[in-house]
N, C-alpha and C positions, 0 to 999 in steps of 0.2 A: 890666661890668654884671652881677650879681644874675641868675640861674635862679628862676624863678617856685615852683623847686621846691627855689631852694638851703637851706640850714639857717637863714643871717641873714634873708633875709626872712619876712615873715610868715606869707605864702602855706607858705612851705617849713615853719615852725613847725607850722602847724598841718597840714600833710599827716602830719608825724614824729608830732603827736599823734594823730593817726589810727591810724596804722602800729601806734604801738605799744599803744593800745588793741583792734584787733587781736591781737596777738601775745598781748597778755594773756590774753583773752577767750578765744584758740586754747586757751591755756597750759591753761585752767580747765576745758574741754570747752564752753564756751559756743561754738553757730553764729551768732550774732548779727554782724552787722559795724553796726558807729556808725554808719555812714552810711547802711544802711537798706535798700542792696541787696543782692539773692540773689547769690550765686556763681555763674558761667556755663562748666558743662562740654564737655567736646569730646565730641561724636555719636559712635557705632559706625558703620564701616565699612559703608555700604552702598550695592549695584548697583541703580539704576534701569533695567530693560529694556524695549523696547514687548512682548513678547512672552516670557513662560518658554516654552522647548520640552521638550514632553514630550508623552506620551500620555493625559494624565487626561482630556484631552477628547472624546478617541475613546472610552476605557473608559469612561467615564462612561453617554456614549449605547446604547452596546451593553451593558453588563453585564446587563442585568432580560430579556435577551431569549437569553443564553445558561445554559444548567440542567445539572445531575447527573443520570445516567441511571442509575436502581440498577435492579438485573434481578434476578428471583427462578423458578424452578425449581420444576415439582413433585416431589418425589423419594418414593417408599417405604421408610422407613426397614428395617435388618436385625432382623427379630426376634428375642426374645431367648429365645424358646422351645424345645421338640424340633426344632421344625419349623424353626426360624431360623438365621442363622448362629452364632450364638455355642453353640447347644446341641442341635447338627446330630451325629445320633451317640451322645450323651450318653445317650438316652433309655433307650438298652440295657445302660447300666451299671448296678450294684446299688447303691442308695437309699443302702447305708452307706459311697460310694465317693466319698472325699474330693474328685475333679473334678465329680461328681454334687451336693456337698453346696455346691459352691463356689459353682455355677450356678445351683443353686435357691435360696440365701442373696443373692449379692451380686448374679447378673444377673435372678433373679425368672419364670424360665419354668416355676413352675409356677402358683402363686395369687399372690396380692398386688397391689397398685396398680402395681408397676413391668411385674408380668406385663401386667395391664389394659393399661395406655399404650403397653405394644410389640408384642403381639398383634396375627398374623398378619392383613390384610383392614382394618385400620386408615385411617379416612383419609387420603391423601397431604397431608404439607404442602410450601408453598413456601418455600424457603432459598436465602438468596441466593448467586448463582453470579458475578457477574461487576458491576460499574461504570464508568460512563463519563463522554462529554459528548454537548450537542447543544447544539441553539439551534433557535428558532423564526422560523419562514418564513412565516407565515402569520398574521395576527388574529384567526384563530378556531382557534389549537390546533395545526397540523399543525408538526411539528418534523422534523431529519433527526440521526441518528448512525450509527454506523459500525454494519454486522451483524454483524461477530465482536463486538460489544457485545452484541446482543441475543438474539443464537444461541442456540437451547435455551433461551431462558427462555418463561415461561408468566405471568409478572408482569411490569410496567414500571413503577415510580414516575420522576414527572418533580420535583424538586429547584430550586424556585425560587432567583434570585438573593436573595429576602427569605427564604429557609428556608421558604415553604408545599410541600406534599410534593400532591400532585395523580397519580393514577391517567391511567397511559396504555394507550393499546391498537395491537398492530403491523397498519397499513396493509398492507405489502410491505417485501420484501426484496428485493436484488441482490448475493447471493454476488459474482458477478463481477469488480463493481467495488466490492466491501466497502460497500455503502450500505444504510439502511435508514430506513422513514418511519413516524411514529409521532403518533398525534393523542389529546388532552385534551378533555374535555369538561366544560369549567366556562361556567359566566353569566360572563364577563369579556372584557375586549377587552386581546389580547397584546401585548407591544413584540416586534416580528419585526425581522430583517436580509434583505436583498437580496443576490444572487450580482451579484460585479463581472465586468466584460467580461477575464476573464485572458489573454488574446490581446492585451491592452495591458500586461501586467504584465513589467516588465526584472528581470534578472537584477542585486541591490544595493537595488531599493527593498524600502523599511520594512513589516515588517508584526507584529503585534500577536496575541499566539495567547492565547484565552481558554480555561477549562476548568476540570477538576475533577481535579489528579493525586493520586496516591494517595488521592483521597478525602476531599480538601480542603474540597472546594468553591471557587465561583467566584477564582481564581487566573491575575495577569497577564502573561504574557512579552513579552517584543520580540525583534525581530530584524529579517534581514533577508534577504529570496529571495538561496538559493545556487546555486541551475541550477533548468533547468527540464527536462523530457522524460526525466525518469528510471524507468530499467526498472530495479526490482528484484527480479525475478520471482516476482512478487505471483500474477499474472495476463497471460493476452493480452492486457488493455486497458492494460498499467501505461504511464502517461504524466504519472509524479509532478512536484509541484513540491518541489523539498527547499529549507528556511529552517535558520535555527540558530537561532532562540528553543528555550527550554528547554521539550521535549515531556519527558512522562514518563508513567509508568502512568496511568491515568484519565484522559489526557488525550484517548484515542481517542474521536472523534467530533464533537469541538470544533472550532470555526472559529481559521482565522486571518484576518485584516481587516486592509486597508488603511487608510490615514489619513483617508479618508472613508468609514470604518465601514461597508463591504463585504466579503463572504466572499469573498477568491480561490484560498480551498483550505479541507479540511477535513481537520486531520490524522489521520491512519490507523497508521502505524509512524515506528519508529525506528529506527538503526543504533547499537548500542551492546553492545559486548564484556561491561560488566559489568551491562546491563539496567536502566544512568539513563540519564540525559541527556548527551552527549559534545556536544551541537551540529549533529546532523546526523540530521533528522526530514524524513519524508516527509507531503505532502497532496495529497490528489486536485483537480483544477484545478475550479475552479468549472464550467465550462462541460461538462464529463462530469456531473458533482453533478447539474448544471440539467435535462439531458436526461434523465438515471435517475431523478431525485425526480420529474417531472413524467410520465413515463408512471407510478410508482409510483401517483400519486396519482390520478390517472386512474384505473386498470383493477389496480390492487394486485399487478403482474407486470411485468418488460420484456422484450418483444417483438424480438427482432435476426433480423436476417436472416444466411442461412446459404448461404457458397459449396462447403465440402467439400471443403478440399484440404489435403492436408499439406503444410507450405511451411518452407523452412529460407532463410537469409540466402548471398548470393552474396559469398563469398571471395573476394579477389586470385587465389587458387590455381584458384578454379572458373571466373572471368571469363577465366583464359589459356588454360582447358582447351578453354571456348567461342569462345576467339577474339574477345572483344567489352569494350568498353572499360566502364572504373566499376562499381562493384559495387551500382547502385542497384538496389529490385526486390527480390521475391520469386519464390526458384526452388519448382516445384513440385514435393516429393518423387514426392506420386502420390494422383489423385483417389480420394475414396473410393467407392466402392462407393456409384452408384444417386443421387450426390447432383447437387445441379445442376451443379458442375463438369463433373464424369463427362456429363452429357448433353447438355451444351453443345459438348465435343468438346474439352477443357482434356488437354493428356497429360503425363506426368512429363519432365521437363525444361525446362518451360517459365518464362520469367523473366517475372511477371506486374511489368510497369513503369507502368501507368496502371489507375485506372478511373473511367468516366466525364469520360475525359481529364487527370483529375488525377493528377499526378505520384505513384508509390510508391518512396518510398526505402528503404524496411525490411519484413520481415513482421509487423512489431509495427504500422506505418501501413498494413497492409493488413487485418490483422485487426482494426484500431480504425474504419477507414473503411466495410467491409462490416457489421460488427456497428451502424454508426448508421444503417445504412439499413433499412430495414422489409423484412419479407417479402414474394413477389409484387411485386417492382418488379424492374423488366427494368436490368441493368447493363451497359456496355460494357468488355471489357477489352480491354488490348491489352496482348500478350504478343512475347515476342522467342521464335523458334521457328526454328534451322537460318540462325541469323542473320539473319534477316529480320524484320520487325514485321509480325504479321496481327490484326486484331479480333475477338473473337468476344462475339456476345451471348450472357447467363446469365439466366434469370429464379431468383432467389434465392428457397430455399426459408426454413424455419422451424426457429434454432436447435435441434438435435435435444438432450432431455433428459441422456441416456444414449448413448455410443459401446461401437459393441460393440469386441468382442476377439476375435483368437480366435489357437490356437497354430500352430503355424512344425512340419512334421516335417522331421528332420534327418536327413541319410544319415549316416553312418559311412566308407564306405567308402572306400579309400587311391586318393587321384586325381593327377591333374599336377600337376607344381609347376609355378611361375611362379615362378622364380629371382630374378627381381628387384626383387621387388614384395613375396617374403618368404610368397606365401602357396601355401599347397597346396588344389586345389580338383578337384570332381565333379563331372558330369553332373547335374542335379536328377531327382530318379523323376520329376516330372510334366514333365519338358520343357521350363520355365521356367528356365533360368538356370542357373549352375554353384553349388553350394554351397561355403562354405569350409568345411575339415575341417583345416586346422592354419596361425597364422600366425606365423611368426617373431620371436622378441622382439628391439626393437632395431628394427626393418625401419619401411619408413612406413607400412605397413599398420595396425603395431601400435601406432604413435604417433597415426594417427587413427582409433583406436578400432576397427580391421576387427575381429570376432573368431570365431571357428570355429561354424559353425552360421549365419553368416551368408549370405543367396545375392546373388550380382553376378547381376542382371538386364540391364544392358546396360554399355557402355562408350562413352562419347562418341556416346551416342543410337543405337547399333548393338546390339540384341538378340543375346546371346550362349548359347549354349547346350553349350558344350566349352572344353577351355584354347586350345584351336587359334583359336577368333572370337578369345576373350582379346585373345592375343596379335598377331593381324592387325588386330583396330582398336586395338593400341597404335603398331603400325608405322604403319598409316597418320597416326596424327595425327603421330607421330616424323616421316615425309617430308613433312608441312604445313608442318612449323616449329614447334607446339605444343612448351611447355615441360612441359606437364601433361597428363593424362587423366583426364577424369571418368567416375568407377565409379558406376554407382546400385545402391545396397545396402538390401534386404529383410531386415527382421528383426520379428518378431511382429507381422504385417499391419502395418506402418511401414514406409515406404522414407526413404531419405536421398541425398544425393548426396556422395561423397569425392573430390578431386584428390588423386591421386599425380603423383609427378615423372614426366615422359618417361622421361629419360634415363637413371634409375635402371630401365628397364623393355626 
């Protein structure tokens, strides 16, 4: 039987005349096909997804609410006069004296419009010093960036995401925690961002840093939190969050946001050898932000309260010295002079492990916990003292501006050695303690830092006053079983506390 499409049938005839009217029509450039329909090609390659991921949806909502913070300066330019620097000197050479003719031709200190415009008493102008980021917190204006952004300036322009350029004026600062508040004053209603809860925030999720580097303008990164609680010592508050979105210059001040377009840090530095971007940027946590911008705005000042103690971190070396387990806590070098430590009855050696019952694992959580508490508020602490835990209350005074200083005198004179420990030491003229007057290189003294001029005030809590205590509150802690003794060491009104080994002693 015949194919409907063979050659001898008809059907097939006329399909062949088809084809090859076709091929003809190909042949000639004609698209025509005889029978009247179009040619049907194959589609491009394409992915249907319920959802692109990405971030244009977050930046989208945020970007009109974070700005470029350019900072300007009033400076007194250098005259160019006698009196100036350029022709300081000059005045007393003779008129036909080629450096004379130099300076009155090309720098103009004597007559002329150049002399006019550089003439000493001149108005100061403002030039700019520095740029940044911010973002705005508020619907009526108030924004926050970083204060080494706004340091020293005497100008602030704020840098809309649409390019309008709008005059700001500085609220307050907080050196401390590098933060600063800054408010606009236009007829307008602002798009602000909110601080997130960063106390919910894990170490891998996603966040989104906005800003202005090098002077860009509004410019997007991603990334993603790399730790949290990093000291880089910034400061006593430092309890950074580090991401690795790409921070870079101008980025100071800038938020970073989570995926529902919340601040949970505002970046401040970075770590980088050649001063870009490596990956590894610091931000201050929102919840330090929340509290500093919000007394800011308030009273244009932050208020902390103040314990007065010099306090160093409890070593493996210094917890065997004390006989007491984990090195949680802050040991107290030695209160200062007259502060509420001092009056409360806090004495050097003490390992301050709670206050107000809450647990202190470091001196960086002691001096973050006391600094959020206000002046005039009574605190409990409770300290470890001769192995035992006793309470004492502090009423906290008011962060003092200025710590004084003052100098250390030093004997000379050739005293005991202390053979084993590497150091030679003297009676102190006032009665207080032996001085060091030479310490051995090599020894342990001199590997943690003992150095000559230094005075040992006591020895494992035992006031010493001769090499002779020295040496009997080293035996004694030796017949305890101690592997170590703690030296408290005095050096320009600063104490400190050092473990040397026993049994090198």
């Amino acid at each position: 039987m015949n194919s409907p499409f063979s050659p001898k049938s008809t059907a097939g005839k006329r399909f062949a005349a088809a084809a090859a009217s076709v091929a003809i029509a190909s042949a000639i450039g004609l698209g025509a096909v005889t029978s009247g329909t179009a040619p049907v090609f194959a589609e491009a390659v394409r992915i249907e997804t319920q959802q692109q991921p990405g971030f244009a949806d977050v930046v989208e909502k945020v970007s009109p609410a974070v700005v470029s913070v350019r900072v300007k300066a009033k400076m007194q330019p250098a005259a160019a006069g006698p009196d100036g620097m350029f022709g300081q000197g000059f005045e007393n050479l003779p008129d036909d004296h080629p450096m004379k003719r130099f300076f009155r031709e090309f720098r103009g200190f004597e007559n002329g419009p150049r002399a006019e415009r550089n003439r000493p008493g001149r108005p100061e102008r403002a030039r700019p010093v520095s740029q940044g980021s911010g973002f705005f917190i508020s619907e009526d204006g108030y924004l926050v960036t970083n204060n080494h952004v706004i340091d020293g300036g005497s100008e602030f322009t704020v840098v809309m995401d649409d390019g309008t350029e709008i005059d700001a004026t500085l609220v307050g600062s907080d050196p401390r925690t590098d933060l600063a508040l800054l408010k606009v004053e236009e007829e307008r209603t602002f798009t602000y961002v909110t601080f997130a809860d960063d106390t919910k925030v894990r170490v891998g999720d996603w966040v989104v840093a906005v800003g202005n580097p090098f002077g860009l303008g509004g410019t997007v990164t991603a990334g993603i939190i790399s730790a949290r609680g990093r000291d880089i010592g910034a400061g006593p508050y430092d309890d950074f969050i580090q991401i690795d979105a790409a921070v870079n210059r101008g980025n100071s001040g800038g938020p970073a946001f989570n995926l529902n377009g919340e601040v949970v840090g505002i970046n401040t530095a970075i770590f980088s050898p050649s001063g870009g971007n490596v990956g590894i940027a610091f931000a201050i946590p929102a919840s330090t932000a929340k509290d500093v911008i919000s007394s800011l705005r308030t009273s244009g000042t932050v208020e902390r309260a103040w314990l007065g103690v010099q306090i160093q971190p409890v070593t493996d070396e210094i917890a065997e010295s004390l006989g007491i387990e984990g090195t949680d806590g802050a040991l107290v070098s030695q209160p200062q002079t007259d502060s509420p430590a001092m009056k409360a009855g806090v004495e050097p050696g003490d390992i301050i492990v709670k206050v107000d019952g809450k647990a202190i694992k470091s001196p960086r959580e002691l001096a973050r916990m006391i600094g959020g508490m206000a002046p005039g508020v009574s605190a409990e602490l409770t300290v470890l003292r001769d192995g035992a835990e006793r309470t004492i209350t502090v009423k906290l005074g008011e962060m003092p501006g200025m710590e004084q200083q003052a100098s250390l005198d030093q004997s000379e004179e050739e005293g005991s050695v202390l053979d084993g420990f590497g150091l030679t030491v003297t009676p102190s003229e006032d009665g207080e303690g032996v001085v060091v007057t030479d310490v051995l290189a090599g020894s342990d003294a001199a590997d943690r830092g003992i150095q000559a001029g230094d005075v040992i005030t006591s020895v494992n809590a035992q006031a010493v006053t001769n090499a002779a205590a020295v040496e009997k509150a080293v035996s004694d802690a030796s017949k305890s079983g101690r592997k170590a003794v703690l030296f408290q060491i005095k050096r320009d009104d600063t104490n400190r506390f050092v473990a040397l080994p026993v049994q090198q002693g």
